[in-house]
C-alpha positions, 0 to 999 in steps of 0.5 A: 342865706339869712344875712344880717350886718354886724359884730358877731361873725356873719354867716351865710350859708352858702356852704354846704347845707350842714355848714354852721354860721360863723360869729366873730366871738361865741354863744354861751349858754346856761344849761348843758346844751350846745348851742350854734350860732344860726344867722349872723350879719355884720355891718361895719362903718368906718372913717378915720379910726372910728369903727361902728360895729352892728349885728343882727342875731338869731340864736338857735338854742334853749330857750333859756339864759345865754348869751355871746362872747365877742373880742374888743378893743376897748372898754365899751361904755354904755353910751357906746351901746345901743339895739337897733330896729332889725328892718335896717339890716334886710335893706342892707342885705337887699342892696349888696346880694347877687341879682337875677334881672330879667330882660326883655328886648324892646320892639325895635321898630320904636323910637329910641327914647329920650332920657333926662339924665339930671343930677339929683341927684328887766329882770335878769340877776348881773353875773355874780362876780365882785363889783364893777372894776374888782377883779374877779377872785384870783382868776385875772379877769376884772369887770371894766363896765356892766350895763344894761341895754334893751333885753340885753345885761352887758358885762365889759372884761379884761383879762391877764390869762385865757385859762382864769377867763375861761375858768371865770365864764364856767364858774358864771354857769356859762357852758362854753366849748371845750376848745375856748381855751386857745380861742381866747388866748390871742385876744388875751395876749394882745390886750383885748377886753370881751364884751359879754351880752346876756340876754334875759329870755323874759325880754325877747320874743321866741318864734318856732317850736320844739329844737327849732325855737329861737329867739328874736333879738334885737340887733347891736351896735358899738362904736370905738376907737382903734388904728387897725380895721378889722373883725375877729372871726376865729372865736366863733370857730368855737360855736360851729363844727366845721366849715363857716361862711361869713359876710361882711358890709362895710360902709365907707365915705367914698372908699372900697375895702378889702382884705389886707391878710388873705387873697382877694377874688371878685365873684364871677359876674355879667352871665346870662343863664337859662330861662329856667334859673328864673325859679332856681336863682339861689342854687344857681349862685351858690354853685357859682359861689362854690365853684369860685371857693374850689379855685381860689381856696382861702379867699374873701370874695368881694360881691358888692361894690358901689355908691350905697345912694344908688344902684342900677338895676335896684332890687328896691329902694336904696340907702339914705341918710335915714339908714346910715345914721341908724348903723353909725354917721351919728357917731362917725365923726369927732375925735377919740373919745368924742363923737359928733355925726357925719352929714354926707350921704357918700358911702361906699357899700362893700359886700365881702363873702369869706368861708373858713374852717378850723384851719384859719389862723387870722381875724379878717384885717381889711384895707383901703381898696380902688374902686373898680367896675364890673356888672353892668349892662355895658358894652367895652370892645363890642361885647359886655364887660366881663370881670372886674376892672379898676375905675374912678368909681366903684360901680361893682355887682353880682348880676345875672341875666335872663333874657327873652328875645323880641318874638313880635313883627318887625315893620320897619325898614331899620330895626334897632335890635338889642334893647332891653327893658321890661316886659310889654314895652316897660322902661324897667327890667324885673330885679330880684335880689338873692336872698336866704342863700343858705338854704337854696339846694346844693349839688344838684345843678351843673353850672356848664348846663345853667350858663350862656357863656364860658366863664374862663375865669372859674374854668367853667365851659358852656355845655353846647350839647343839649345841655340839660339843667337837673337829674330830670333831663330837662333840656337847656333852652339855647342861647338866643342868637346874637342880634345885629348890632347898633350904633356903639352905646355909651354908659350914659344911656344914649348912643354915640360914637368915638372911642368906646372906652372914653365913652365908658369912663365918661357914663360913669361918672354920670351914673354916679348922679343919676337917678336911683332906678333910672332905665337904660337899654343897652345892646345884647352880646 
């Protein structure tokens, strides 16, 4: 799954393998072929009413003029707007994905070890219409702004009726589907303007060949002012065929979102599997993502959930300040009309993953949400948490489990069995975040044969008869049998007794001041 954050409608295509991207407007293109959008991300920043909007692209289509088509409140100037260096989007994507971590017990005849939990914490001819703030003939549209930036030629419009817009966007030579007409109208209704960015392929870098040539753009990002958060995701329906998957980061100072107009499910989480997941991890989780759909039709599934400075396990450095003022702090802040940067490095990541078709009636409007827990390695009433639950911090994640059993001689009288690390005594386990899920196989792997455990919430039952993985037969490596239990181990990483659930509540709050990557052992099941 090519994930990318930003304003046109992410896609990841964990649907079916001929399932399009989804975009929050459209791709229009200047000859008489049809153009989809390929992989979209979006990251979205919030604080107040102030929006910051990014999007990375990859067009798949002529290698010839085109250009997208996305909703707006506002008029966007061009201070408003500006490209943004595509590495910041794969950080983004790595940090929020779904994670096989890979465990190995510990030689449990070795000191406990002693950790130090301290707080650090050119030259594309402009649309031939009348000039900026002229209408345009008698159709109802009027060019607002038109600017240009980097290999983009940006176009602000308004509009008083779908059809003369519709109209306006033919006569320009842009070859927009059939079906834009409907698509357009709710935004014309309520008084959206249409930001129009043409890219001049002079300007950009293509890779691949023939049918699959694309260009490389540059990502994009704006800023505005409005009361209501949201994302307009049903323009792009007019770019695909059929069924879209669409992922959605949010970044907030010390704040969760969801969505206000459709259900919210959390993906099922904290699940060992089978050794031989190791090489088949996005299959794996787009059956789990599937299955998830199937029982909870038309829900936006929240898969990421947690302060963006840290992360336990880490599938890489985390963000900073770096990266948030290149999505958006250095324009978070001021009042409307006025921007001034937002110092403090305290936001929430949240990573929603929605799949639509033609029959969705609604942009994604989102909400303020608690903050919950889920998918750690934390034990709660002698066994790990499953699930999600409400905390006072947002400690919430798509983590998946391999884990390989102490094999070694035990010498010692009491044995501490059921603390995991990295292999051959290291401290940290392997982390591997699940990316480019789009194209990983579907069909072909039963959940109940890949999984350790029951997952009741998805109606998932563990296959205990030689379960077999694939087509091939292969056979199903056994849960390994649950070694003895030690002495009940707090979230701040050393053992202590008392009430367990105090005891989490308490590790927490330090895990929120911990070092990024700080190791921590904790018991098996």
């Amino acid at each position: 799954m090519k994930l990318a954050p930003t304003l046109a409608a992410l896609a990841l295509a964990l649907a079916a393998p001929a399932t399009a991207h989804a975009f929050c407007g459209f791709y229009v293109a200047g000859g008489d072929q049809k153009m989809f959008n390929d992989a979209t991300q979006v990251v979205l920043m919030r604080k107040g009413t102030r929006t910051v909007l990014s999007m990375q692209n990859n067009y798949q289509g002529p290698p010839d003029a085109f250009a997208m088509v996305v909703p707006v409140p506002v008029v966007l100037k061009e201070d408003d707007v500006k490209t943004l260096p595509r590495e910041v989007f794969a950080q983004v994507e790595a940090m929020g994905a779904p994670r096989l971590v890979e465990y190995w017990e510990q030689d449990p005849c070795a000191p406990e070890p002693k950790y130090d939990e301290i707080a650090k914490s050119g030259a594309m001819p402009m649309p031939t219409a009348a000039a900026e703030g002229a209408p345009a003939d008698d159709l109802g549209v009027k060019i607002e702004a038109q600017f240009t930036v980097g290999e983009y030629k940006i176009v602000i419009l308004s509009a008083k009726d779908s059809t003369g817009l519709d109209t306006w966007l033919r006569r320009e030579k842009y070859t927009i589907p059939a079906d834009a007409e409907p698509l357009l109208r709710p935004y014309v209704e309520s008084g959206s303007k249409f930001f129009v960015a043409k890219v001049d392929p002079q300007k950009v870098k293509f890779v691949g060949e023939g049918n699959d040539k694309r260009a490389q753009l540059s990502p994009l990002r704006f800023h505005y002012d409005t009361e209501e958060f949201s994302l307009p995701i049903r323009l792009g329906l007019a770019s695909s065929p059929g069924t879209q998957d669409l992922i959605v980061n949010i970044l907030a100072p010390q704040q969760r979102y969801d969505v206000a107009n459709y259900k919210n499910v959390t993906i099922p989480t904290n699940i060992d599997v089978d050794p031989k997941m190791k090489d088949r991890f996005g299959e794996l989780y787009a059956a789990l993502f599937d299955r998830t759909v199937e029982k909870n039709p038309g829900a936006v599934i929240t898969e990421y959930a947690w302060q963006a400075t840290t992360c336990d396990p880490c599938p890489g450095p985390a963000l900073d300040q770096s990266h948030f003022l290149t999505l958006g702090a250095d324009v978070l802040d001021g009042a409307v009309g006025q921007v001034a940067p937002y110092g403090n490095a305290d936001f929430v990541l949240t990573r929603l993953h929605a799949r639509y078709g033609k029959s969705m009636t609604d942009d994604l409007r989102f909400k303020a949400a608690p903050p919950i827990v889920g998918g750690r390695e934390i034990e709660t009433g002698g066994q790990l948490e499953q699930g999600a639950r409400s905390d006072s911090i947002n400690n919430f994640q798509g983590r998946y489990a391999i884990r390989h059993p102490w094999t070694g001689p035990i010498t010692c009288d009491k044995p501490q069995r059921g603390r995991w690390g990295g292999p051959n005594g290291a401290d940290r386990p392997t982390t591997s975040p699940g990316l480019d899920l789009a194209h990983a196989p579907r069909g072909g792997l039963q959940l109940a044969s890949a999984v350790l455990r029951d997952v009741p919430e998805i109606d998932v039952r563990v296959n205990n008869a030689a379960a077999k993985i694939d087509g091939a037969g292969s056979p199903s490596t056994p849960a390994p049998a649950t070694p003895p239990k030690a002495t009940k181990s707090g979230g701040c990483g050393c053992d202590a007794g008392g009430d367990p659930s105090l005891l989490v509540g308490f590790g927490l709050l330090l895990r929120g001041i911990v070092r990024p990557g700080r190791p921590r052992q904790r018991r098996a099941r």
